[in-house]
PDB file of the backbone (N, CA, C, O) and the ligand in Angstrom, with CONECT records:
HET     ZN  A 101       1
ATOM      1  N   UNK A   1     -28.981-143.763   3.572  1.00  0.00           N
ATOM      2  CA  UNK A   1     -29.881-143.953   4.711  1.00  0.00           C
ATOM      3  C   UNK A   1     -31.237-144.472   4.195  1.00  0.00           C
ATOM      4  O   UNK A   1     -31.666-143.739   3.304  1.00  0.00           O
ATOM      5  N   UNK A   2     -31.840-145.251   4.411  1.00  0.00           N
ATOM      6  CA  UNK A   2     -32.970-146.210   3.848  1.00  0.00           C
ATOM      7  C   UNK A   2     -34.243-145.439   4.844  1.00  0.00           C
ATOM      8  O   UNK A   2     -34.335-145.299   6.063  1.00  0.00           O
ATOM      9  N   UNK A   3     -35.020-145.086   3.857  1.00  0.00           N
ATOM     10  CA  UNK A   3     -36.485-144.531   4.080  1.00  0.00           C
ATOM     11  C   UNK A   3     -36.395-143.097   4.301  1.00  0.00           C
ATOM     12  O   UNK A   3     -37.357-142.600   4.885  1.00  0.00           O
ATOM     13  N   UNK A   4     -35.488-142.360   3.974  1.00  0.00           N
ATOM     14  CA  UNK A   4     -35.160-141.128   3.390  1.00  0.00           C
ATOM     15  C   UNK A   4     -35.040-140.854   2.501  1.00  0.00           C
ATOM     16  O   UNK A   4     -34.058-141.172   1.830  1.00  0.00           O
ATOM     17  N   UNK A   5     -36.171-140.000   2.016  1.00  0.00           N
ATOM     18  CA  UNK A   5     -36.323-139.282   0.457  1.00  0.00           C
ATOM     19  C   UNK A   5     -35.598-137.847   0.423  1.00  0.00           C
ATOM     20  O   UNK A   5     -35.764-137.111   1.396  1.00  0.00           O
ATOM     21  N   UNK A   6     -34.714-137.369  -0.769  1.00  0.00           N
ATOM     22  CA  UNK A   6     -34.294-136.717  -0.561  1.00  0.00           C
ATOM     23  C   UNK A   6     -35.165-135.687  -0.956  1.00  0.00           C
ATOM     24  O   UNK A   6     -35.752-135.824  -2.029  1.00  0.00           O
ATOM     25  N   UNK A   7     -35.407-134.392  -0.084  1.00  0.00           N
ATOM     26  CA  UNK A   7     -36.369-133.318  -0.444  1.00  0.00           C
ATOM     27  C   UNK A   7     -36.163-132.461  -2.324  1.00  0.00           C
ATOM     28  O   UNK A   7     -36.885-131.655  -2.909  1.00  0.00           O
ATOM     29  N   UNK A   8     -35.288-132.916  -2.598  1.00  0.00           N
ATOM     30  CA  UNK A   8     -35.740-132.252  -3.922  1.00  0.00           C
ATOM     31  C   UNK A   8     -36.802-133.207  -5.109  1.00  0.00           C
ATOM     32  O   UNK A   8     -37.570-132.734  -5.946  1.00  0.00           O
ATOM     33  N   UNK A   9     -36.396-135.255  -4.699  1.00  0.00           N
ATOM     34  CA  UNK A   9     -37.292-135.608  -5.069  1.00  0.00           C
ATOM     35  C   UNK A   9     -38.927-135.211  -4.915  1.00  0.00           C
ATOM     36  O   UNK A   9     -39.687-135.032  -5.867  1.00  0.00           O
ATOM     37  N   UNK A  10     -39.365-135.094  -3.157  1.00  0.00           N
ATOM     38  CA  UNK A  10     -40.726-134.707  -2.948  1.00  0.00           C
ATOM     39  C   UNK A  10     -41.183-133.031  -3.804  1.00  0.00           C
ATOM     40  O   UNK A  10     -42.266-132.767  -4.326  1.00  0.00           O
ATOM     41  N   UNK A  11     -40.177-132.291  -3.719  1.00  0.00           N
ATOM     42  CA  UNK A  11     -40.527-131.119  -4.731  1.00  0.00           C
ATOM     43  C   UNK A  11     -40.844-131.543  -5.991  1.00  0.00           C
ATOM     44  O   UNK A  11     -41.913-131.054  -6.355  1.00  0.00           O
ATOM     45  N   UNK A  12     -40.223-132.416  -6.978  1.00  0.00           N
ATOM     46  CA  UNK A  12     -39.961-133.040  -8.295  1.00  0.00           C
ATOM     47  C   UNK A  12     -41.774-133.412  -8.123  1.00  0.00           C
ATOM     48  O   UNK A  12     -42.627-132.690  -8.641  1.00  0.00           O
ATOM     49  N   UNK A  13     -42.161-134.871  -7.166  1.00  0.00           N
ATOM     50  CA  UNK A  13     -42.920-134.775  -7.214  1.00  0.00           C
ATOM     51  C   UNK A  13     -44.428-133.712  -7.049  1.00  0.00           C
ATOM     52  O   UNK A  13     -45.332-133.461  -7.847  1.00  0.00           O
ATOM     53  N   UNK A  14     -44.187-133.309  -5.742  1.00  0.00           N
ATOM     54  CA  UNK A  14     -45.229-131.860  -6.199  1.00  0.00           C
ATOM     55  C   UNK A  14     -45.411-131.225  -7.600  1.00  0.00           C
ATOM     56  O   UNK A  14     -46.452-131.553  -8.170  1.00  0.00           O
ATOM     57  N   UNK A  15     -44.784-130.579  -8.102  1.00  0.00           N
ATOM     58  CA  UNK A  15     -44.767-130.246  -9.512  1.00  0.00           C
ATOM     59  C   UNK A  15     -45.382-131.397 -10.740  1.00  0.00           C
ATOM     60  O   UNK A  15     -45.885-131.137 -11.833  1.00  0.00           O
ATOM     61  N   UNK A  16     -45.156-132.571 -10.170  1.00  0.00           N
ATOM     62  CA  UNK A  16     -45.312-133.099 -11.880  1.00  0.00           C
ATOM     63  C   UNK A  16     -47.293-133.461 -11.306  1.00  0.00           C
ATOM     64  O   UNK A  16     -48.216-133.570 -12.113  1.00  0.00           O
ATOM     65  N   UNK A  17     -47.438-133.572  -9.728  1.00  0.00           N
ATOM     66  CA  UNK A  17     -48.478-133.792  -9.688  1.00  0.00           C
ATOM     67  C   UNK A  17     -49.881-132.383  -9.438  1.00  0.00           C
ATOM     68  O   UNK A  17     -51.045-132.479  -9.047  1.00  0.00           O
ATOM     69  N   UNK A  18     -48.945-131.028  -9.937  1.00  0.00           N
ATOM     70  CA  UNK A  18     -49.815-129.778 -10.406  1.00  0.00           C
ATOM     71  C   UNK A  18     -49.769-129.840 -11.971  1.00  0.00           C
ATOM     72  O   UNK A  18     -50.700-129.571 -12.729  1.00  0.00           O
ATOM     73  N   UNK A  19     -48.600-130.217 -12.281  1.00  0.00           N
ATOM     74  CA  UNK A  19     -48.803-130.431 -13.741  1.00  0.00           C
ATOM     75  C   UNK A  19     -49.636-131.726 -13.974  1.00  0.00           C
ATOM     76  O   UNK A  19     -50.344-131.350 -14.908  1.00  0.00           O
ATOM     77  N   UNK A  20     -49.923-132.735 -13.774  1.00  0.00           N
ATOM     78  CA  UNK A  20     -51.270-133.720 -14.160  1.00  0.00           C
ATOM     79  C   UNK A  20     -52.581-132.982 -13.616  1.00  0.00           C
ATOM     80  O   UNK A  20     -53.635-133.140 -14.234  1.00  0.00           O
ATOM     81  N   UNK A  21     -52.543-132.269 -12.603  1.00  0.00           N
ATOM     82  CA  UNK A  21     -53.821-131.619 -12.635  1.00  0.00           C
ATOM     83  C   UNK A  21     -54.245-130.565 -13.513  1.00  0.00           C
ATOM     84  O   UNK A  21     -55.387-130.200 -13.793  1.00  0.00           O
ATOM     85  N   UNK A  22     -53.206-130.167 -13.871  1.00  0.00           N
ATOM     86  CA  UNK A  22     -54.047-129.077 -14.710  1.00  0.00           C
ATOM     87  C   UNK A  22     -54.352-129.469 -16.299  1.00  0.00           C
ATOM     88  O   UNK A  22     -55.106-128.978 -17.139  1.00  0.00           O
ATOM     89  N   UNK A  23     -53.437-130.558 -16.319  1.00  0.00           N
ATOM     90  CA  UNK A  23     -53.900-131.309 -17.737  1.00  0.00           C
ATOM     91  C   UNK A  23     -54.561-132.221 -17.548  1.00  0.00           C
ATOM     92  O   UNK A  23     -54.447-132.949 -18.534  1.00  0.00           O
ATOM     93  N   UNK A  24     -55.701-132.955 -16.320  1.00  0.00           N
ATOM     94  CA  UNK A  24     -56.348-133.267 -16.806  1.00  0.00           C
ATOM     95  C   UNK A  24     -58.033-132.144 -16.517  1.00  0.00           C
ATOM     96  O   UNK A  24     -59.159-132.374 -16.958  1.00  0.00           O
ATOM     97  N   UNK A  25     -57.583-131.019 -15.673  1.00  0.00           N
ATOM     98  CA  UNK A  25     -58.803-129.858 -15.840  1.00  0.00           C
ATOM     99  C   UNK A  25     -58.681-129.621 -17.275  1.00  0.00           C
ATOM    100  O   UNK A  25     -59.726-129.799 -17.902  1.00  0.00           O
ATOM    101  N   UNK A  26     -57.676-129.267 -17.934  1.00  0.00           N
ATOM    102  CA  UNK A  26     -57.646-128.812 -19.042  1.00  0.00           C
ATOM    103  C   UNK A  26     -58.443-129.773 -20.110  1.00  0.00           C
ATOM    104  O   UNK A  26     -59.426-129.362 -20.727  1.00  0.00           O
ATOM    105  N   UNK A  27     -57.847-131.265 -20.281  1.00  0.00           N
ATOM    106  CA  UNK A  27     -59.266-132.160 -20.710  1.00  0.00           C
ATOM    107  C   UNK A  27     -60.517-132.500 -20.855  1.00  0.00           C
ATOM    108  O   UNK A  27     -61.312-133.085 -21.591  1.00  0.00           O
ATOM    109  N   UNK A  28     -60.373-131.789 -19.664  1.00  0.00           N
ATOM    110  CA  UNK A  28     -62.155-131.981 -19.183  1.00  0.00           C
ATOM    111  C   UNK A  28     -62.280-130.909 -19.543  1.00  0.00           C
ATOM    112  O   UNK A  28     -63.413-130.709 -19.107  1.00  0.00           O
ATOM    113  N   UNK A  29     -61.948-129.827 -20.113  1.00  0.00           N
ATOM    114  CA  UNK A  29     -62.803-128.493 -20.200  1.00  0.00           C
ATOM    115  C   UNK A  29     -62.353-128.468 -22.321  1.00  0.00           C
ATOM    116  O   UNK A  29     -62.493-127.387 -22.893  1.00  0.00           O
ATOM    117  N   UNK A  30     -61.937-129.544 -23.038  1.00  0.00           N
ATOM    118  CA  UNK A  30     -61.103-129.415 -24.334  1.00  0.00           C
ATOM    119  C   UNK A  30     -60.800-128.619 -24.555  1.00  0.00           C
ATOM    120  O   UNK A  30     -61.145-128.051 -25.591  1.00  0.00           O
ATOM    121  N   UNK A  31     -59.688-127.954 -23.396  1.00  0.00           N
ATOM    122  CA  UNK A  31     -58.280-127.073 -23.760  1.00  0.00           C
ATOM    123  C   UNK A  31     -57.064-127.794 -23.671  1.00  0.00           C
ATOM    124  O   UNK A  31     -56.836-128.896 -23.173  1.00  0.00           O
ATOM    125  N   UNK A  32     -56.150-126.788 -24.373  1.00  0.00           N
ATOM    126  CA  UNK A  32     -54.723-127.972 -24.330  1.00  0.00           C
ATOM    127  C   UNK A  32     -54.469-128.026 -23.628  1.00  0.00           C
ATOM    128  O   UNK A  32     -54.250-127.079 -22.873  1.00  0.00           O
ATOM    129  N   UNK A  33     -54.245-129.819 -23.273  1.00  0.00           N
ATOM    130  CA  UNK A  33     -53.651-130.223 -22.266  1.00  0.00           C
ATOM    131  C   UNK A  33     -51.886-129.515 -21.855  1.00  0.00           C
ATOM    132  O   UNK A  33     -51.612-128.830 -20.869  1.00  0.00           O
ATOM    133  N   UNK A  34     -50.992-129.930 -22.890  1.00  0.00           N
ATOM    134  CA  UNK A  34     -50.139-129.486 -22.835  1.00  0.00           C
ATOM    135  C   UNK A  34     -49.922-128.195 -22.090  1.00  0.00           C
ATOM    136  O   UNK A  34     -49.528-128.024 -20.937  1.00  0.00           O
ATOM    137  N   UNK A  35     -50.256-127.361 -22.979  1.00  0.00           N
ATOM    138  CA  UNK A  35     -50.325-125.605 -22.286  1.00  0.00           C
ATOM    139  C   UNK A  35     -50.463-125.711 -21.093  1.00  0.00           C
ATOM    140  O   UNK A  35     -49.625-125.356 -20.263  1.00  0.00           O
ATOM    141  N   UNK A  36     -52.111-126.483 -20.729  1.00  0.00           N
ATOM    142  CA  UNK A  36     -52.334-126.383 -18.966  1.00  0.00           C
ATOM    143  C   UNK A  36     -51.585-126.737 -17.804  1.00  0.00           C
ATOM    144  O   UNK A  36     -51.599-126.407 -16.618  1.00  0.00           O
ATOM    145  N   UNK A  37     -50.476-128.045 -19.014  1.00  0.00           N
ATOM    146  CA  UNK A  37     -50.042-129.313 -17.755  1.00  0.00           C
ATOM    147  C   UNK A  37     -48.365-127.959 -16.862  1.00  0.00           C
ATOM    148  O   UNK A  37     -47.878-127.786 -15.745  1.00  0.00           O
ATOM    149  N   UNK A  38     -48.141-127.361 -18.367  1.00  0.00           N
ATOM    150  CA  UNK A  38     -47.180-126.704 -18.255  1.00  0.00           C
ATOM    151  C   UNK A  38     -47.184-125.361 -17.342  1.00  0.00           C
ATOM    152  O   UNK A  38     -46.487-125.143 -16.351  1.00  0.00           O
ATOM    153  N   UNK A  39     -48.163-124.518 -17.945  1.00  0.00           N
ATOM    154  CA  UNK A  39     -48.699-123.798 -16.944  1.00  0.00           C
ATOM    155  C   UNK A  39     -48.833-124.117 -15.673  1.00  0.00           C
ATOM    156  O   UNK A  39     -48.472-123.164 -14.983  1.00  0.00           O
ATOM    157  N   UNK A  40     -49.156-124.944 -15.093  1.00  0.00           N
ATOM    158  CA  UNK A  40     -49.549-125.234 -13.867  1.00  0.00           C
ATOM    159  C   UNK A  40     -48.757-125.573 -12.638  1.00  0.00           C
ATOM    160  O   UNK A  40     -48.830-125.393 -11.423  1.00  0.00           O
ATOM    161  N   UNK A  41     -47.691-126.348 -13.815  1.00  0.00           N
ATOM    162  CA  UNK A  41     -46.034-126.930 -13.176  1.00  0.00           C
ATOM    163  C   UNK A  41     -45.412-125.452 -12.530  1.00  0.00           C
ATOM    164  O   UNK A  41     -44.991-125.315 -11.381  1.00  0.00           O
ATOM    165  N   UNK A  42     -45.467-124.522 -13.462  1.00  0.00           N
ATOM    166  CA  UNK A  42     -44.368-123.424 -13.151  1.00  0.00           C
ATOM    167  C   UNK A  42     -45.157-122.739 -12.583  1.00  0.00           C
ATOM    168  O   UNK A  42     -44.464-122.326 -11.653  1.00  0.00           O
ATOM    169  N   UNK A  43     -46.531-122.121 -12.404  1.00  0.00           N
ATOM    170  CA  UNK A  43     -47.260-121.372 -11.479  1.00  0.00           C
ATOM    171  C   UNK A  43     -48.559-122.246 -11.709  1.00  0.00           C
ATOM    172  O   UNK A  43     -49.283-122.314 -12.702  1.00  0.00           O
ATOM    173  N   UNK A  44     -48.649-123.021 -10.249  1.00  0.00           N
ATOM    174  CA  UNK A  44     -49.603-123.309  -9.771  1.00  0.00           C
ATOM    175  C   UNK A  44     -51.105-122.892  -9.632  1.00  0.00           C
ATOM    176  O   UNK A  44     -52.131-123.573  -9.621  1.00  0.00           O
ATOM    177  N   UNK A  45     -50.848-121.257  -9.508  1.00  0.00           N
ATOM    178  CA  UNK A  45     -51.960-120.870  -9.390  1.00  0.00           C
ATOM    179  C   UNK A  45     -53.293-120.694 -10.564  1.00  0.00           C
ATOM    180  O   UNK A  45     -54.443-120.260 -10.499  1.00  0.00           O
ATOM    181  N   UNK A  46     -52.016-121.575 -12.156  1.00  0.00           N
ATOM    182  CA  UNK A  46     -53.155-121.876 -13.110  1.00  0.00           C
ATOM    183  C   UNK A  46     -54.163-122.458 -12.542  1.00  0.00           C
ATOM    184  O   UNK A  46     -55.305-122.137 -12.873  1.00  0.00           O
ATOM    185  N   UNK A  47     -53.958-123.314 -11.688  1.00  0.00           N
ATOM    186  CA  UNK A  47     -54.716-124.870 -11.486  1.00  0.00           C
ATOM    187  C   UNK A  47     -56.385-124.053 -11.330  1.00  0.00           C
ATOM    188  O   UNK A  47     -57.459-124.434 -11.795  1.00  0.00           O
ATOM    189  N   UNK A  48     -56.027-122.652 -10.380  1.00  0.00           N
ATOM    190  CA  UNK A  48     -57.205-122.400 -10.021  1.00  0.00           C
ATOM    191  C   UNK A  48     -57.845-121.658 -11.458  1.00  0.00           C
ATOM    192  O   UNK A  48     -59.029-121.818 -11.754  1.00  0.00           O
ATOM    193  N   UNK A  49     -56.887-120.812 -12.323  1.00  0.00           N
ATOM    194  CA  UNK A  49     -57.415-120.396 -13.223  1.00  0.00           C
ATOM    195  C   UNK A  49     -58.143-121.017 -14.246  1.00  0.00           C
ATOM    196  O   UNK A  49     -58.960-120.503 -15.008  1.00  0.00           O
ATOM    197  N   UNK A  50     -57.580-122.723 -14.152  1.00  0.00           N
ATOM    198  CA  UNK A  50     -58.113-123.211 -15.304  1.00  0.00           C
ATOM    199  C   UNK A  50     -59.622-124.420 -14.630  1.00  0.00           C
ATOM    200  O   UNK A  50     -60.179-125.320 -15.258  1.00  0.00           O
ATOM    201  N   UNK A  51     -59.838-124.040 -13.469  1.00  0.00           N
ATOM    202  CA  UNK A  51     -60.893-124.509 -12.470  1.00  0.00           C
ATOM    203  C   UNK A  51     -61.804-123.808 -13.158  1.00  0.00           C
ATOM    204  O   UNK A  51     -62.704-124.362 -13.788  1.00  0.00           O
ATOM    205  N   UNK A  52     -61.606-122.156 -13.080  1.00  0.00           N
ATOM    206  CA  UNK A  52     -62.550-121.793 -13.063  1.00  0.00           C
ATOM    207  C   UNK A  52     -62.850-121.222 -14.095  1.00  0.00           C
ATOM    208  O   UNK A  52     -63.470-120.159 -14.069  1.00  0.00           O
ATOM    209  N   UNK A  53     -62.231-122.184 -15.933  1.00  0.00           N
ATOM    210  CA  UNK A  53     -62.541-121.469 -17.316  1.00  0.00           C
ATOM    211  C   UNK A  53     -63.480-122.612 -17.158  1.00  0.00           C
ATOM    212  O   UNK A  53     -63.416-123.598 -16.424  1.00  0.00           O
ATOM    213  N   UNK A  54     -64.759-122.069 -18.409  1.00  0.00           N
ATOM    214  CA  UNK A  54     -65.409-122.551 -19.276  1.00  0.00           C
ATOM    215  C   UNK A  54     -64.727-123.355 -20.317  1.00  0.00           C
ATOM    216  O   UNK A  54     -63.925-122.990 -21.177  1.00  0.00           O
ATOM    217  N   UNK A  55     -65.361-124.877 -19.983  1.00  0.00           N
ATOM    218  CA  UNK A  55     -65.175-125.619 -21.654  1.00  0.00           C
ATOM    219  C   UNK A  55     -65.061-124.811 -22.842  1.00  0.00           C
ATOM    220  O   UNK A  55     -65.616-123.722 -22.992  1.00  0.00           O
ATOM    221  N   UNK A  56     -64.350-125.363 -23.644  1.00  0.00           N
ATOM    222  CA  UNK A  56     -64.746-124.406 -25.258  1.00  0.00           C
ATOM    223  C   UNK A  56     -65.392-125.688 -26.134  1.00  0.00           C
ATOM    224  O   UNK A  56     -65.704-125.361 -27.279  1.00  0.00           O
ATOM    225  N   UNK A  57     -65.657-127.172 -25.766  1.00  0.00           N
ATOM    226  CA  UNK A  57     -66.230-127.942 -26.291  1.00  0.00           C
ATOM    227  C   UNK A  57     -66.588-129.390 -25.717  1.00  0.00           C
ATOM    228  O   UNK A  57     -65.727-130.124 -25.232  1.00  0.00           O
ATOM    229  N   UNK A  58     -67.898-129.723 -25.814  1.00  0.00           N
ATOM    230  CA  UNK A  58     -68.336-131.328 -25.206  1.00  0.00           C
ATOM    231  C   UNK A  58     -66.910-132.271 -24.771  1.00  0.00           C
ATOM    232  O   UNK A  58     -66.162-132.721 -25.639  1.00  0.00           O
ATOM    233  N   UNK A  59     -66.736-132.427 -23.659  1.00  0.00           N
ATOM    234  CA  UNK A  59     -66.196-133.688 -23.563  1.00  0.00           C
ATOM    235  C   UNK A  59     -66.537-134.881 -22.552  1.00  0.00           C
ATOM    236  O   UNK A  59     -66.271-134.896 -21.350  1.00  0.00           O
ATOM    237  N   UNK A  60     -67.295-136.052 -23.424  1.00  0.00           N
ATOM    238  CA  UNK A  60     -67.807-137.140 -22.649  1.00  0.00           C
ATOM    239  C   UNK A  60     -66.769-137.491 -21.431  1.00  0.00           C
ATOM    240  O   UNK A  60     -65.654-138.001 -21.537  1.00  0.00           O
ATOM    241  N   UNK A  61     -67.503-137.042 -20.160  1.00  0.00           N
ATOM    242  CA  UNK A  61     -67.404-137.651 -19.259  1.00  0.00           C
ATOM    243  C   UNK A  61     -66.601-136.180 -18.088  1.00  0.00           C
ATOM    244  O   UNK A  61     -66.458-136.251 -16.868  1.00  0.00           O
ATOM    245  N   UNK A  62     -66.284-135.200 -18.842  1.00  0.00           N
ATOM    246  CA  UNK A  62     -66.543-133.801 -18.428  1.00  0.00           C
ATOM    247  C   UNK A  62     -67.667-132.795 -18.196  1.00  0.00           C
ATOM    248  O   UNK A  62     -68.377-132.716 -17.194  1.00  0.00           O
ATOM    249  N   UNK A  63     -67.715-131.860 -19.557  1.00  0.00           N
ATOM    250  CA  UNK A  63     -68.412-131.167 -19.106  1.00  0.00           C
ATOM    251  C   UNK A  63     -69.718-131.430 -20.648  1.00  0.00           C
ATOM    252  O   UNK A  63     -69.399-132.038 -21.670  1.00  0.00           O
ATOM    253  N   UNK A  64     -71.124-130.801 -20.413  1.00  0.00           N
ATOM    254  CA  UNK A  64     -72.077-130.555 -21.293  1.00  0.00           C
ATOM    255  C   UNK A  64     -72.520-129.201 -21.211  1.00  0.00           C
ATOM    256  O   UNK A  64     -72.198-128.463 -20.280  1.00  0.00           O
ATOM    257  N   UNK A  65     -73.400-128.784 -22.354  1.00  0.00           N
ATOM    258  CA  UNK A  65     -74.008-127.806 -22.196  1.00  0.00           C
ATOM    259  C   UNK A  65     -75.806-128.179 -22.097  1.00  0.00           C
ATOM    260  O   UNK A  65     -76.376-128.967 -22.851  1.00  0.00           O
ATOM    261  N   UNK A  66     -76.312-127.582 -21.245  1.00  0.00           N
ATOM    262  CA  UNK A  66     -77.574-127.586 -20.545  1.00  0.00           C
ATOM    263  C   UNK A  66     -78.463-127.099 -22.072  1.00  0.00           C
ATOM    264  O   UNK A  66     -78.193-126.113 -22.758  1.00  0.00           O
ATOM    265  N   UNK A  67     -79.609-128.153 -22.337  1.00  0.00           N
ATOM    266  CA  UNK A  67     -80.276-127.973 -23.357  1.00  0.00           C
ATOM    267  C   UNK A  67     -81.112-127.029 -23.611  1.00  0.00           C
ATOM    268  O   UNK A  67     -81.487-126.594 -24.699  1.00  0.00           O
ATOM    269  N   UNK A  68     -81.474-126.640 -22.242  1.00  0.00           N
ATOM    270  CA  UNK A  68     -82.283-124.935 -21.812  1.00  0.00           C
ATOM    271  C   UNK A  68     -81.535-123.911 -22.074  1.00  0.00           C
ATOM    272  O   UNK A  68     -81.715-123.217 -23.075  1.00  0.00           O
ATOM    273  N   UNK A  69     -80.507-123.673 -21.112  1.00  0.00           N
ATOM    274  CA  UNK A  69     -80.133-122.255 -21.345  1.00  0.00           C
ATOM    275  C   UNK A  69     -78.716-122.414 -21.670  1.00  0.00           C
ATOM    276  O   UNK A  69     -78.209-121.500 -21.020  1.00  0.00           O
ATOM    277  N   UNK A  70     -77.572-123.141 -22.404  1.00  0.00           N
ATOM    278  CA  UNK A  70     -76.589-123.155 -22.869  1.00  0.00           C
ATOM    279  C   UNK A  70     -75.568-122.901 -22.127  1.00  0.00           C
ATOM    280  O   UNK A  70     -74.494-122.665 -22.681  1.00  0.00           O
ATOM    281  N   UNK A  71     -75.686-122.892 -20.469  1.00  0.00           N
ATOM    282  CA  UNK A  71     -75.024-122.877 -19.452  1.00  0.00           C
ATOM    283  C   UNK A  71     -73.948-124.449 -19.688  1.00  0.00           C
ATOM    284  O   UNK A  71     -74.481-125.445 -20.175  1.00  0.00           O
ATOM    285  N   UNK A  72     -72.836-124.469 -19.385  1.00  0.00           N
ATOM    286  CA  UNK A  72     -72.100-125.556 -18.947  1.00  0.00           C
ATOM    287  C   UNK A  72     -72.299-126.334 -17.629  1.00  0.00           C
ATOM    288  O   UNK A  72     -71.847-125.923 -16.560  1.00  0.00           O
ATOM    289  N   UNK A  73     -72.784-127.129 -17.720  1.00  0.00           N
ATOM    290  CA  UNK A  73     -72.811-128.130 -16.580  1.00  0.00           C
ATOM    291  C   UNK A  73     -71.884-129.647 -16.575  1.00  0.00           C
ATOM    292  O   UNK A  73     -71.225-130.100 -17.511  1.00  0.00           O
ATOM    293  N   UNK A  74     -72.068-130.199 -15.296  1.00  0.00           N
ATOM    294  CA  UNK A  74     -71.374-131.525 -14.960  1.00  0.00           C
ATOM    295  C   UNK A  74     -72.222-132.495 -16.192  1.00  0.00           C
ATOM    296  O   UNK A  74     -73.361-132.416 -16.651  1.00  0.00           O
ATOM    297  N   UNK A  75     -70.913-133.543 -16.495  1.00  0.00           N
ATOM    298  CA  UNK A  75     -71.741-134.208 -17.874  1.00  0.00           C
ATOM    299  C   UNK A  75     -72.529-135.084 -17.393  1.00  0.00           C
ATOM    300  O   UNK A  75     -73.507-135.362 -18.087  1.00  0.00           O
ATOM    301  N   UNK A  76     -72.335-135.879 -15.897  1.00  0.00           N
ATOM    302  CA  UNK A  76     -73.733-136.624 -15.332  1.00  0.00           C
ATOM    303  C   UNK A  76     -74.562-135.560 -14.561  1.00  0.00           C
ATOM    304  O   UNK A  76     -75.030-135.945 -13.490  1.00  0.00           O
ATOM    305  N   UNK A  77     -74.782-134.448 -14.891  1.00  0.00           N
ATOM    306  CA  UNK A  77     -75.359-133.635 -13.954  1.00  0.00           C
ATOM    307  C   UNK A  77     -77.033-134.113 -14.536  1.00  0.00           C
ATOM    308  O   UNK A  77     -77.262-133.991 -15.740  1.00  0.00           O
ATOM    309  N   UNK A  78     -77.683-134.428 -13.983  1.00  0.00           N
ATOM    310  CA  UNK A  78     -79.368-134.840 -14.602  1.00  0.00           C
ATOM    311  C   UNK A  78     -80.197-133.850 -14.271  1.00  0.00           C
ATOM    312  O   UNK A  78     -81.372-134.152 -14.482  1.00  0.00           O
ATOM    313  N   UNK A  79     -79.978-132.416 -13.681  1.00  0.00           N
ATOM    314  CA  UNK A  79     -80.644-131.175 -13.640  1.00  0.00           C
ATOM    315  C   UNK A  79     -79.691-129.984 -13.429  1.00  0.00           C
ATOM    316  O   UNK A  79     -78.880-129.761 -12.531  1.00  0.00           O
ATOM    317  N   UNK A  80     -79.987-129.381 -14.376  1.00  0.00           N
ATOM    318  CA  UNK A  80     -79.149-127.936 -14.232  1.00  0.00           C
ATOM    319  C   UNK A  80     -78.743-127.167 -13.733  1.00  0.00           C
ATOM    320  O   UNK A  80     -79.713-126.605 -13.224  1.00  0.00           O
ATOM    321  N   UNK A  81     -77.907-126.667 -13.475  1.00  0.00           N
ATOM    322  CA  UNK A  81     -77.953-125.934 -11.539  1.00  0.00           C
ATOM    323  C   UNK A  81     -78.332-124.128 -12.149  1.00  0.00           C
ATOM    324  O   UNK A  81     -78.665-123.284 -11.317  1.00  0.00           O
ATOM    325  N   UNK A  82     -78.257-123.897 -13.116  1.00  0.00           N
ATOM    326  CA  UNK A  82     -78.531-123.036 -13.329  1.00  0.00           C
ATOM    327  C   UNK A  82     -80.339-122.588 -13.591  1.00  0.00           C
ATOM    328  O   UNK A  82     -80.907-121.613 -13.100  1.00  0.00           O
ATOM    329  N   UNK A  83     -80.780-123.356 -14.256  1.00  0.00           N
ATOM    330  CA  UNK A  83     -82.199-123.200 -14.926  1.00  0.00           C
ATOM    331  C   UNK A  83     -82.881-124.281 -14.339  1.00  0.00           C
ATOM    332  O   UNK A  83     -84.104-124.396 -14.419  1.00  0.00           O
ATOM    333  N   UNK A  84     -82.193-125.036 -13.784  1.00  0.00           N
ATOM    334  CA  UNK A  84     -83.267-126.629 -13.035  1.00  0.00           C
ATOM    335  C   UNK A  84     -83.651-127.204 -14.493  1.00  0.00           C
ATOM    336  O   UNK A  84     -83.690-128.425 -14.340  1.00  0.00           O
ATOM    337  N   UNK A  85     -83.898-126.952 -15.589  1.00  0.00           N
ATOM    338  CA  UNK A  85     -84.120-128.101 -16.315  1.00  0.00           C
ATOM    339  C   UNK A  85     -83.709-128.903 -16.615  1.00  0.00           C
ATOM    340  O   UNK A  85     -82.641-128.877 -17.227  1.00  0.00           O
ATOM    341  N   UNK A  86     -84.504-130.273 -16.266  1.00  0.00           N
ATOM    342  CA  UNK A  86     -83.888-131.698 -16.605  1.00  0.00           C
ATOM    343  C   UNK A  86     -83.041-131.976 -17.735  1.00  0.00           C
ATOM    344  O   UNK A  86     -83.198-131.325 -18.767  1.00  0.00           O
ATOM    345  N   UNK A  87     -81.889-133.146 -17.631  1.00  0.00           N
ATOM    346  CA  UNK A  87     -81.264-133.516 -19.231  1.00  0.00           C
ATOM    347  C   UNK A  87     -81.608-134.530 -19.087  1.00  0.00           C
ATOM    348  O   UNK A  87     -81.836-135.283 -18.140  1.00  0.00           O
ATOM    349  N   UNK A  88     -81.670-134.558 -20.734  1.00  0.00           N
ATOM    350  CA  UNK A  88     -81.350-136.400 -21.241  1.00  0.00           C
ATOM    351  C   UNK A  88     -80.472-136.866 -20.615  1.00  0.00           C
ATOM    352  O   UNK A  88     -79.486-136.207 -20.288  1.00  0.00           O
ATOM    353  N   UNK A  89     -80.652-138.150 -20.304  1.00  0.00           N
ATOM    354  CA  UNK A  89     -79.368-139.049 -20.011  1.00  0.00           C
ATOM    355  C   UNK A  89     -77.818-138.670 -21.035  1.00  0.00           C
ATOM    356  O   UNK A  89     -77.840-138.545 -22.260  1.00  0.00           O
ATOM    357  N   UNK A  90     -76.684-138.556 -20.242  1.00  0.00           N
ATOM    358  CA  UNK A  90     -75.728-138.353 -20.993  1.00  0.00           C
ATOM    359  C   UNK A  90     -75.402-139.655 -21.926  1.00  0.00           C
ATOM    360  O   UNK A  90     -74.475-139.618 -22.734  1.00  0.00           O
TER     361      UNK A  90
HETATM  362 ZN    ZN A 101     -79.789-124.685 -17.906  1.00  0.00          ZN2+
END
């Protein structure tokens, strides 16, 4: 039958597209991707866990740490949401 997907494909997809999210949160925060992409596939509810970890290191075009108070912020963030002090240009 033409323009019928069969529902286990759209499941297939759901899954592989919780698993790219959580590997690329996991990127942006330089944790393993892998671990996260996997995690996330089989319980979803990493996605939120790994939302809401702390970076463990700089990654251009993720996250920085605020030159004031060593808080993690957005890497174009140009004031801190924590301390308001300004950054250098990333
Ligand atoms: Zn700060």
């Amino acid at each position: 039958m033409p323009g019928y997907a069969k529902p286990v494909y759209f499941i297939f997809l759901v899954i592989a597209t919780f698993g790219v999210a959580g590997g690329v949160l996991a990127y942006k925060r330089g944790r393993s991707i892998v671990l996260w992409c996997l995690l996330s596939m089989i319980f979803p509810i990493f996605l939120l866990v790994i939302w809401f970890q702390k970076p463990i290191k700089e990654v251009p075009g993720g996250f920085r740490q605020c030159a004031g108070c060593k808080e993690w912020i957005g890497w174009d963030a140009a004031v801190c949401k924590y301390c308001n002090a300004s950054q250098p240009p990333a």
